[in-house]
C-alpha positions as CSV (number, residue, x, y, z in Angstrom):
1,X,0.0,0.0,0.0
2,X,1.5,3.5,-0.6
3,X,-1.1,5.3,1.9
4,X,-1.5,5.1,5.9
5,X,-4.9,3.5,5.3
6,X,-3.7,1.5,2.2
7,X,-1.1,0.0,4.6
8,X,-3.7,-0.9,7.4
9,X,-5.2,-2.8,4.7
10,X,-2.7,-4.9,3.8
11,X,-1.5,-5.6,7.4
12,X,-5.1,-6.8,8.1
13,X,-5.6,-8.8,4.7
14,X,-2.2,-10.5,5.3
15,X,-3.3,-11.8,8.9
16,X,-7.2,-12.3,7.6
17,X,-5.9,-14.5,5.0
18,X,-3.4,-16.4,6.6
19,X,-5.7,-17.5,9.2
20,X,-8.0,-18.9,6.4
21,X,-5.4,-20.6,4.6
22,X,-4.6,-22.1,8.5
23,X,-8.2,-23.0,8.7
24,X,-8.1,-25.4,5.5
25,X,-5.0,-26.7,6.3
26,X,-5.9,-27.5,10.0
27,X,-9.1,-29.2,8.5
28,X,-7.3,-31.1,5.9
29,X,-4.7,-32.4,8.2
30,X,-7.1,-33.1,11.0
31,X,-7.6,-37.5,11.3
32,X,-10.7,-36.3,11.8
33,X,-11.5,-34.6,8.3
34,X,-14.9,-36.5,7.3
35,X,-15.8,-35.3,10.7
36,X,-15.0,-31.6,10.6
37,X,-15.9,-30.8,7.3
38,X,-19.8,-29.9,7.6
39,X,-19.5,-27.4,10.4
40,X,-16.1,-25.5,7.8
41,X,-18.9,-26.0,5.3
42,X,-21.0,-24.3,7.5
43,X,-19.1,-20.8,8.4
44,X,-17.5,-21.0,4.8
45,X,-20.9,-19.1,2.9
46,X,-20.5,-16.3,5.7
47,X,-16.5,-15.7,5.5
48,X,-16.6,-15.1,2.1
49,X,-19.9,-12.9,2.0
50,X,-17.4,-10.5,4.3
51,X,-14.6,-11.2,1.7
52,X,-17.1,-10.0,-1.3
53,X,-18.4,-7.0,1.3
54,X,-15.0,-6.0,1.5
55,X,-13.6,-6.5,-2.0
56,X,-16.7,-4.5,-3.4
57,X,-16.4,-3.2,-7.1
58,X,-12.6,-2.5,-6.3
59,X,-9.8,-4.0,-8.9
60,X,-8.0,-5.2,-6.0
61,X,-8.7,-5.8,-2.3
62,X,-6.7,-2.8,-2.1
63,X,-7.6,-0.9,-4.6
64,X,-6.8,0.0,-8.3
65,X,-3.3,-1.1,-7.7
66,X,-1.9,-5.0,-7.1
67,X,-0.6,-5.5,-4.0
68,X,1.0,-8.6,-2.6
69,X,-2.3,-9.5,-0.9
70,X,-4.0,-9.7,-3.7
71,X,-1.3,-13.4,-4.2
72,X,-3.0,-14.3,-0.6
73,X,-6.6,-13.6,-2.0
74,X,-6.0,-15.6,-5.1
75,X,-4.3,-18.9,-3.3
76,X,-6.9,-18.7,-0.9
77,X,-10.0,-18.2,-3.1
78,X,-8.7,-20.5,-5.4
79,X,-8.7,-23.4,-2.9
80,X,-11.9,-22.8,-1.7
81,X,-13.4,-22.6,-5.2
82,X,-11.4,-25.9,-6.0
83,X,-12.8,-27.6,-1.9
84,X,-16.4,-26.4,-3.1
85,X,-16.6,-26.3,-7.0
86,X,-20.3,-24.9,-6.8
87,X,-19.5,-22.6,-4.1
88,X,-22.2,-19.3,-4.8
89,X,-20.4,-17.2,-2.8
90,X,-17.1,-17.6,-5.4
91,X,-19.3,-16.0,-7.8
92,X,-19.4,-12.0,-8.5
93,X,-17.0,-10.4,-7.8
94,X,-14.8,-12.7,-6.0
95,X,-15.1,-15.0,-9.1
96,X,-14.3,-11.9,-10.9
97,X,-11.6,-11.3,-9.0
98,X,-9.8,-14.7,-9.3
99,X,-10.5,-14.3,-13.4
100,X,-8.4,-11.4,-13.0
101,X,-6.1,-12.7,-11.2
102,X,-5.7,-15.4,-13.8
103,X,-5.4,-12.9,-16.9
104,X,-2.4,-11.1,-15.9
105,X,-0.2,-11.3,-18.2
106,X,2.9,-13.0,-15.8
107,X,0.1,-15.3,-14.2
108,X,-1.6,-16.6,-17.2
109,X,1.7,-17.5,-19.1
110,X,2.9,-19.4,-16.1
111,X,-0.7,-21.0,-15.9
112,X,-0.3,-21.9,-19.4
113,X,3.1,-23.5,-19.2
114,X,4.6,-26.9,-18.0
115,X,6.2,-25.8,-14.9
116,X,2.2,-25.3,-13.5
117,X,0.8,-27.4,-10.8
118,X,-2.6,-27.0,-9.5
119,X,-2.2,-29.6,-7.2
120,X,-1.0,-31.1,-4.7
121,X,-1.8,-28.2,-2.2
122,X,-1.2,-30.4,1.3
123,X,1.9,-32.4,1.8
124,X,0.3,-36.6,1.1
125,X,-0.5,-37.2,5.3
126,X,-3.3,-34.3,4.6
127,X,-6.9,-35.8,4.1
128,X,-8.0,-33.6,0.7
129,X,-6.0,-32.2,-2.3
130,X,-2.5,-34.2,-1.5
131,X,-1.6,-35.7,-5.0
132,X,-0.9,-34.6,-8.4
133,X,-4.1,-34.8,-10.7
């Protein structure tokens, strides 16, 4: 961020973020997995109605400008659009987002070459998305 507020932003994104990537991954490492899943199921529709609140008709969650967060936003969204495939809340403009994401120039070349992997996410001991499809 460049401004006082922009760099609040960021700093709370980061941490917002990171905890939700630490939610997935304490799910999909948990023995219990099967177990846990509804209730992450559950509260998933809600954290992601705040993420579209937030993300508005902004570019960027940010702003008009890329930030490092947006990196965070993308891995995120994109696993939770790849744990729930018909997921309504990745729709709008959090589906628009991640389309963005994708069609930068840098991100869609790398997409689009051999040295992509979309999976594995989780090291093989974790219960969901541990081998290469």
């Amino acid at each position: 961020g460049e401004t006082e507020e922009e760099m609040m932003y960021v700093d709370m994104l980061e941490n917002h973020f990171t905890d939700f990537q630490i939610r997935i991954g304490d799910l999909c490492y948990s023995p219990d997995f099967e177990k846990l899943k509804p209730a992450y199921l559950e509260q998933l529709p809600k954290k992601l109605q705040e993420l579209s609140r937030f993300l508005g008709s902004r570019k960027w969650f940010v702003g008009d400008k890329l930030t490092y967060v947006d990196f965070l936003a993308y891995d995120v969204l994109d696993q939770q659009r790849m744990f729930v495939p018909d997921c309504p809340e990745l729709q709008g403009n959090l589906g628009q987002f991640l389309q963005r994401f994708e069609a930068l120039e840098k991100i869609s070349a790398y997409m689009r070459s051999g040295r992509f992997m979309k999976t594995p996410i989780f090291w093989r001991t974790a219960k969901w998305c541990n081998t290469k499809d």
